[in-house]
VEXDREN-2710 file (C-alpha; in Angstrom, 1 decimal):
% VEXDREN-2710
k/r/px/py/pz
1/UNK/-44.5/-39.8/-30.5
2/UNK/-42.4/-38.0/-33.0
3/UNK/-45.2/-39.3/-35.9
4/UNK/-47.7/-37.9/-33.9
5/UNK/-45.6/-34.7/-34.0
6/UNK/-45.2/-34.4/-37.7
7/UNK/-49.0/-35.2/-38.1
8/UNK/-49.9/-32.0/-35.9
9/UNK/-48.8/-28.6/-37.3
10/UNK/-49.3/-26.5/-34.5
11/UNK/-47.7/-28.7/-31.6
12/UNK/-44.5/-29.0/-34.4
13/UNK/-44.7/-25.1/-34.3
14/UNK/-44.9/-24.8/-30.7
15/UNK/-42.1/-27.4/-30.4
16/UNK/-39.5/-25.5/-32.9
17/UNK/-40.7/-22.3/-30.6
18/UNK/-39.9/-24.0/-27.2
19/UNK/-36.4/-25.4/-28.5
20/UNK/-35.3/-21.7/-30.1
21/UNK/-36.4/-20.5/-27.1
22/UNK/-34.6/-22.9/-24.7
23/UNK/-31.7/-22.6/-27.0
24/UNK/-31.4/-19.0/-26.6
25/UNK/-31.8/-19.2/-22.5
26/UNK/-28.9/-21.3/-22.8
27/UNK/-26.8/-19.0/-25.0
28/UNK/-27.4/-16.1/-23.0
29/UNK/-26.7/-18.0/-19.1
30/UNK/-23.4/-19.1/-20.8
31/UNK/-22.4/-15.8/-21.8
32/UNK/-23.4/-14.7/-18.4
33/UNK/-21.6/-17.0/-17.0
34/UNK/-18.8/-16.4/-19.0
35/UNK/-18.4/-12.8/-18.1
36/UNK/-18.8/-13.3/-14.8
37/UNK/-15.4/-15.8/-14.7
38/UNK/-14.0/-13.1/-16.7
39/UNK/-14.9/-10.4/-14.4
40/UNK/-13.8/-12.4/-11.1
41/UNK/-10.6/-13.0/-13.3
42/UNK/-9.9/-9.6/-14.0
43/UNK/-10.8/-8.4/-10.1
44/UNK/-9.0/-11.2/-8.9
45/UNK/-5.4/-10.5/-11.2
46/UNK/-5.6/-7.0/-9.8
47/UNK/-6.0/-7.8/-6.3
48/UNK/-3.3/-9.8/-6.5
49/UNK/-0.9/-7.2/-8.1
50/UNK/-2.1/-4.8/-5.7
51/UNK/-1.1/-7.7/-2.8
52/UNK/1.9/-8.2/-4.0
53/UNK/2.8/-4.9/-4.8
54/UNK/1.8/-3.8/-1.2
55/UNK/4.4/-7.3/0.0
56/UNK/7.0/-6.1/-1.8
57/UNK/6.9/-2.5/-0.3
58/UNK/6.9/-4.2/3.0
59/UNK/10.2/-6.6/2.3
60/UNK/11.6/-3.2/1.1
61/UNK/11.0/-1.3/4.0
62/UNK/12.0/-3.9/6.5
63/UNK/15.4/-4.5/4.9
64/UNK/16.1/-0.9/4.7
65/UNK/15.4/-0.9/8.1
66/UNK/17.6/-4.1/9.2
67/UNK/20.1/-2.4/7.7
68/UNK/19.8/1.4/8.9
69/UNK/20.1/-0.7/12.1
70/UNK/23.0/-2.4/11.3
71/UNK/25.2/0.8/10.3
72/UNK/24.1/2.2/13.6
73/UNK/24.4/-0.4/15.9
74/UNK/28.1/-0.6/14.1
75/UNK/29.6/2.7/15.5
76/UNK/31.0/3.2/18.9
77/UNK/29.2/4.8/21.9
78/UNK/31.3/8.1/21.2
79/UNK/30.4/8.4/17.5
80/UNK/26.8/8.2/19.0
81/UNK/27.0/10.3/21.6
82/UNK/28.2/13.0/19.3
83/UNK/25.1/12.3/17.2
84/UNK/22.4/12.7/19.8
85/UNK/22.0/8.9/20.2
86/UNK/21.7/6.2/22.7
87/UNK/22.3/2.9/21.6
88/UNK/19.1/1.8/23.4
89/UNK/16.9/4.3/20.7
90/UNK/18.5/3.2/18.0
91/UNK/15.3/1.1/16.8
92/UNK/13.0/3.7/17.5
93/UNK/14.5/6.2/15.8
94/UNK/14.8/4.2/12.4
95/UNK/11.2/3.9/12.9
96/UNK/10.2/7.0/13.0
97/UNK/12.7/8.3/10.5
98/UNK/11.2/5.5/8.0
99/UNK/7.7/6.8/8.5
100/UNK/8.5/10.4/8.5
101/UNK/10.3/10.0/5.4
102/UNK/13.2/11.5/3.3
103/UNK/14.7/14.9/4.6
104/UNK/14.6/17.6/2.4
105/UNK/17.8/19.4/1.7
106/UNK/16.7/22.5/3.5
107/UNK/15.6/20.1/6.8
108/UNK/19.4/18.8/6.2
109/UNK/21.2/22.4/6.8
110/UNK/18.5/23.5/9.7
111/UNK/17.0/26.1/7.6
112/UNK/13.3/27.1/8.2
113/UNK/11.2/24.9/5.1
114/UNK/9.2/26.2/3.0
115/UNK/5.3/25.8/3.4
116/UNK/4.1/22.7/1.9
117/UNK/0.7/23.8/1.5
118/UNK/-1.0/27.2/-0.2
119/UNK/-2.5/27.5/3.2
120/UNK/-0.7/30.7/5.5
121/UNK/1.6/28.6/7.8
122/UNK/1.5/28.9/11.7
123/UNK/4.7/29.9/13.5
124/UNK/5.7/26.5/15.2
125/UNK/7.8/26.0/18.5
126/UNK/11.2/25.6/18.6
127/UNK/12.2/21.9/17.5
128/UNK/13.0/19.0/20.1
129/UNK/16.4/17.6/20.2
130/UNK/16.0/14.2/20.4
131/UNK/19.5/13.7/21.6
132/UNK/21.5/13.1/24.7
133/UNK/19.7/15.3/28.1
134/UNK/21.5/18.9/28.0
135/UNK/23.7/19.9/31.0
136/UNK/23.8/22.8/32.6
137/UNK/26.6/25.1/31.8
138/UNK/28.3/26.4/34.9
139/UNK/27.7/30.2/35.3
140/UNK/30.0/32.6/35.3
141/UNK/31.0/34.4/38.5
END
């Protein structure tokens, strides 16, 4: 066959043409391919820092909260009482206090914040106590 080849000048032409050509299909699917692994590579590394960025957030918020616990659960009913806390909210009040966040200084001493925001800020009711139910004073006669 190859004879027959070599005695034709055009079909040897075509031939050369047809193996550059296949040759160059092949090139360019690998490279393709190869970008594609790279790309998945590259998506997939972040995805997994972002994973276990987002895990170790979680572990870190769940101790602190197994501990917050812990040093509550560890004082007496009076030092809670004089606190504002039952030792049945305990839990719940962790929970809230980890998703509202750090106190500010000014939230610490009871003073009116400052507005977070450039918007004009709404007078707000007076705050909740979330402690133990008020009593009644006796009145005065």
């Amino acid at each position: 066959m190859y004879l027959w080849l070599l005695g034709n000048p055009d079909l040897t032409k075509q031939l050369v043409a047809t193996q550059n050509a296949r040759s160059e299909a092949m090139s360019r699917a690998g490279y393709l391919v190869i970008t594609a692994l790279e790309r998945a590579v590259v998506s997939g590394a972040g995805a997994l820092a972002s994973g276990y960025r987002s895990l170790a957030r979680s572990v870190a918020k769940h101790r602190r909260r197994r501990e917050a616990i812990a040093q509550l659960r560890s004082l007496d009913d009076r030092l809670l009482s004089d606190i504002g806390v039952a030792r049945g909210e305990i839990a719940g009040l962790v929970d809230s206090a980890l998703d509202r966040g750090p106190l500010t200084l000014a939230e610490l001493r009871g003073l009116p914040q400052p507005p977070r925001s450039h918007r004009p800020s709404k007078p707000t009711a007076a705050p909740v106590s979330r402690g133990a139910p008020v009593r009644e004073l006796p009145k005065a006669a």
